[in-house]
C-alpha positions in Angstrom: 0.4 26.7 -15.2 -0.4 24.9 -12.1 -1.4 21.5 -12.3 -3.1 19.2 -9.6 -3.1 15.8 -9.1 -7.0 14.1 -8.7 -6.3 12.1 -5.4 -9.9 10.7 -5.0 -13.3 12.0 -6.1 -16.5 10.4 -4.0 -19.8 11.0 -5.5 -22.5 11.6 -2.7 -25.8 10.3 -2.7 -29.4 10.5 -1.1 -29.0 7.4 0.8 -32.9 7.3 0.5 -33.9 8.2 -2.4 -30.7 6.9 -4.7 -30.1 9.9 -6.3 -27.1 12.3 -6.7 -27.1 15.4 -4.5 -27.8 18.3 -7.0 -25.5 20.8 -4.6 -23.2 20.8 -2.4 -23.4 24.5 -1.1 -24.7 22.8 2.3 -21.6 19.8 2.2 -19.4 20.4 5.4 -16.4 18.1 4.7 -13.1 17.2 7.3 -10.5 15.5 6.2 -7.9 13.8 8.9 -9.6 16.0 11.6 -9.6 19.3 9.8 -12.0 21.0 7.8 -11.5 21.3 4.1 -13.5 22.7 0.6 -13.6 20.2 -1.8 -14.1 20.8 -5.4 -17.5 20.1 -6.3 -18.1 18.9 -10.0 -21.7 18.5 -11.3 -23.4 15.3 -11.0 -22.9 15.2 -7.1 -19.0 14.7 -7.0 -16.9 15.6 -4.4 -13.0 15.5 -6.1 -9.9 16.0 -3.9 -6.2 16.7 -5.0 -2.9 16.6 -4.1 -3.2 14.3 -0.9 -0.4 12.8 0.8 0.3 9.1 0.3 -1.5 6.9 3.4 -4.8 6.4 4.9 -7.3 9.3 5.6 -10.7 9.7 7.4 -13.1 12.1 5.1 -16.5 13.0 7.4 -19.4 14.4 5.4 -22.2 16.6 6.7 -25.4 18.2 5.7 -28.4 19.1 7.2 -30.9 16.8 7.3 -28.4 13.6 7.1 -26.5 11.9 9.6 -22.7 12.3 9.6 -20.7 9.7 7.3 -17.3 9.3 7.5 -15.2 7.3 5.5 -11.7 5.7 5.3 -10.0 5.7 2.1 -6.0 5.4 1.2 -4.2 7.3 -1.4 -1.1 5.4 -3.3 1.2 6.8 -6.1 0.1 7.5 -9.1 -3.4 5.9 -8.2 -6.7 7.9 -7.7 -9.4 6.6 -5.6 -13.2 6.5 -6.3 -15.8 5.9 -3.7 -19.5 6.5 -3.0 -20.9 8.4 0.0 -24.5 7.5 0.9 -25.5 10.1 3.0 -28.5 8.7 5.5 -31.7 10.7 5.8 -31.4 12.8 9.6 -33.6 14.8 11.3 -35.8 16.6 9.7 -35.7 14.7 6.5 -39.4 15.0 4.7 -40.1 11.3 4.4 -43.1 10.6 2.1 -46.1 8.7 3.5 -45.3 5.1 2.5 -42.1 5.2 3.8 -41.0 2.6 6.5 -38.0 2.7 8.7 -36.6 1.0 11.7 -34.8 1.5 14.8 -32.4 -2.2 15.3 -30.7 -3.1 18.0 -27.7 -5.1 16.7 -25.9 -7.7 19.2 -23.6 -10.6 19.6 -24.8 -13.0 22.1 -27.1 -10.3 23.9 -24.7 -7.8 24.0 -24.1 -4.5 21.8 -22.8 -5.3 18.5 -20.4 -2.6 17.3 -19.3 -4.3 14.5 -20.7 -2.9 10.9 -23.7 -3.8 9.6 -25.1 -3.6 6.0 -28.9 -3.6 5.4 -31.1 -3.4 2.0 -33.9 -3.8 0.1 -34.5 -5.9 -3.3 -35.5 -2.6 -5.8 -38.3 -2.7 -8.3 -35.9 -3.9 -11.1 -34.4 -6.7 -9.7 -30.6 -7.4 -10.8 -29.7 -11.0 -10.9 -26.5 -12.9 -11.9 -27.2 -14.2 -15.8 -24.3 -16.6 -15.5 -22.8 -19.3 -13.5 -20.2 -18.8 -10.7 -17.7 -16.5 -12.7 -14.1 -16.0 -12.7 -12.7 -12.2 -12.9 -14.1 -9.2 -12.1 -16.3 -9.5 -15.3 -19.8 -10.7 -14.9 -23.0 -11.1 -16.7 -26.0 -9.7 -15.1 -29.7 -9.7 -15.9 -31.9 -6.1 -15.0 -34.6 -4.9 -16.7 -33.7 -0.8 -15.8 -30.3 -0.3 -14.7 -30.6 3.2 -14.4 -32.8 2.8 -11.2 -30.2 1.0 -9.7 -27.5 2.5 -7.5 -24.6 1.9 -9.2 -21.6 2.1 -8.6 -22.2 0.5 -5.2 -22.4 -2.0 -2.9 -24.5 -5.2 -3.0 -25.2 -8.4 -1.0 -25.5 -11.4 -2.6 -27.8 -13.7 -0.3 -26.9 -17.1 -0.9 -26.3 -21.2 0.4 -22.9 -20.8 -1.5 -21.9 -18.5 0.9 -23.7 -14.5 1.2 -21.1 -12.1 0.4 -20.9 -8.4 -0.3 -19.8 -7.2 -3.7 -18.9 -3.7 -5.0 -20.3 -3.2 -8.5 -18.2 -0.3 -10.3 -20.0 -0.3 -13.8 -23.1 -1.8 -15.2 -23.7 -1.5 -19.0 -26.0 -4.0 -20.8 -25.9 -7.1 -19.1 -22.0 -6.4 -18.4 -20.9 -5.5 -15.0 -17.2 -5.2 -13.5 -16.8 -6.2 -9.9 -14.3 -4.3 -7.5 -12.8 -7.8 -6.7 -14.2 -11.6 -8.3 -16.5 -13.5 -6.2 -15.3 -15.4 -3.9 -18.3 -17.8 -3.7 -19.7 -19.8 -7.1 -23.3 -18.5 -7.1 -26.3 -20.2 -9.3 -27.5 -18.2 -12.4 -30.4 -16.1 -10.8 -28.7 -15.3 -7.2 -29.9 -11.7 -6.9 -27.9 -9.0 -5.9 -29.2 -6.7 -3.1 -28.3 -2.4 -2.6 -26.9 -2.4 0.9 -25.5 0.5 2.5 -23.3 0.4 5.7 -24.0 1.3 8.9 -22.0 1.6 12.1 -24.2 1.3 15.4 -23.8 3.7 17.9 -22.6 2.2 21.3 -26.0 0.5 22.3 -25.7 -1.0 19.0 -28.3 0.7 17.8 -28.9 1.8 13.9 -31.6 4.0 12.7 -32.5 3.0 9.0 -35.1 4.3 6.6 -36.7 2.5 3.1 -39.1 4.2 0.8 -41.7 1.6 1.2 -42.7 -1.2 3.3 -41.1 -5.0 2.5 -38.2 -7.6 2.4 -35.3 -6.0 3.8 -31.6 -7.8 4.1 -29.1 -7.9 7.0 -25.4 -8.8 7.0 -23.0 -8.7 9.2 -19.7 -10.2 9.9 -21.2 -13.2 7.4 -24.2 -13.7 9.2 -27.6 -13.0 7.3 -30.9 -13.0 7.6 -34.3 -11.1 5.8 -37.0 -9.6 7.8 -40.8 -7.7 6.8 -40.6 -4.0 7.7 -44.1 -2.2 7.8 -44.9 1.2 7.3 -43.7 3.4 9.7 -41.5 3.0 12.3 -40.5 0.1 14.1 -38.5 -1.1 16.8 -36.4 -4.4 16.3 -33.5 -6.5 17.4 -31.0 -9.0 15.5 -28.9 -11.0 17.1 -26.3 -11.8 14.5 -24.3 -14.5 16.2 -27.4 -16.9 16.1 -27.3 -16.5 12.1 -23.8 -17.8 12.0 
């Protein structure tokens, strides 16, 4: 009997809509420059095994998203887990309320090619229940948790100092960070969905919400919130002036 080793398994979302993808017949997947076929397991996981030890690039394609590539490293006797958000492309049937943007991201007037994370508060809001914390254990107040994307990545906007958290698990009011805060952040600091985006060399970043509203930038610790309409609208941030 052959037996494989699970190097690292990704599970690829609708970066729209939240949800798993139901198949990955359409997934186009290199690794390290050359193409590979992933095992695909239900629930929209993409599971790889028996990769050497060191860093590797994974890009992800299907039609109607944009490309997403990811860095990831494999260690000894260690399996990695990751997310994928796959942003909506052309073509993508957008339903009538939803609102997107085309930003401009720069640093003192010029192209910003530094990452940048942007999100939107969802309709069950998920807020720290707790005090600062120590750990990776937190308590966390939400009134659905299942409409939240989870595991993920999440901004916590704040005067202690905004910083982006990775939330593995969320069960009850109990959630397990990826790493412990490194700010002390009142009970009630909400924690924002944000999903990471890499401008192209004008610094430019298409992005897409499915409604109109609050939505959250970060970058490089500079943040700031701005009112997106519906539709499609053309904006600028210069993130240096937020630092």
């Amino acid at each position: 009997m052959i037996r494989r080793r699970v190097s690292a398994v990704f599970l690829l979302r609708d970066g729209f809509s939240g949800r798993p993808l139901a198949s990955g017949a359409q997934v186009r997947c290199t690794l390290d420059g050359t193409p590979v076929c992933p095992v695909w397991k239900e629930g929209g996981y993409l599971v790889f095994t028996d990769l050497e030890q060191g860093e590797h690039v994974l890009t992800i394609q299907r039609p109607l998203y944009q490309m997403e590539k990811k860095t990831f490293p494999v260690q000894a006797g260690e399996m990695w887990e990751d997310t994928a958000d796959l942003k909506p492309g052309a073509g993508y049937p957008f339903p009538p309320q939803a609102a997107g943007m085309k930003l401009t991201v720069t640093n003192g007037g010029e192209p910003s090619l530094w990452p940048v994370w942007l999100g939107m508060a969802p309709p069950a809001a998920l807020k720290l229940a707790q005090d600062g914390g120590e750990g990776t254990a937190v308590r966390l107040f939400c009134r659905n948790a299942a409409l939240l994307p989870v595991p993920g990545c999440f901004l916590i906007p704040s005067k202690a100092g905004s910083e982006l958290v990775h939330l593995r698990t969320l069960r009850g009011e109990k959630g397990e960070l990826q790493s412990p805060l490194e700010s002390r952040h009142p009970r009630g600091a909400e924690l924002i969905p944000v999903q990471r985006y890499v401008p192209d060399k004008a610094g430019m970043v298409s992005v897409w919400f499915p409604r109109a509203g609050k939505v959250w930038l970060y970058c490089q610790g500079a943040v700031c919130s701005l009112e997106l309409k519906a539709g499609i609208q053309a904006l600028t941030w210069n993130w240096k002036e937020e630092t």
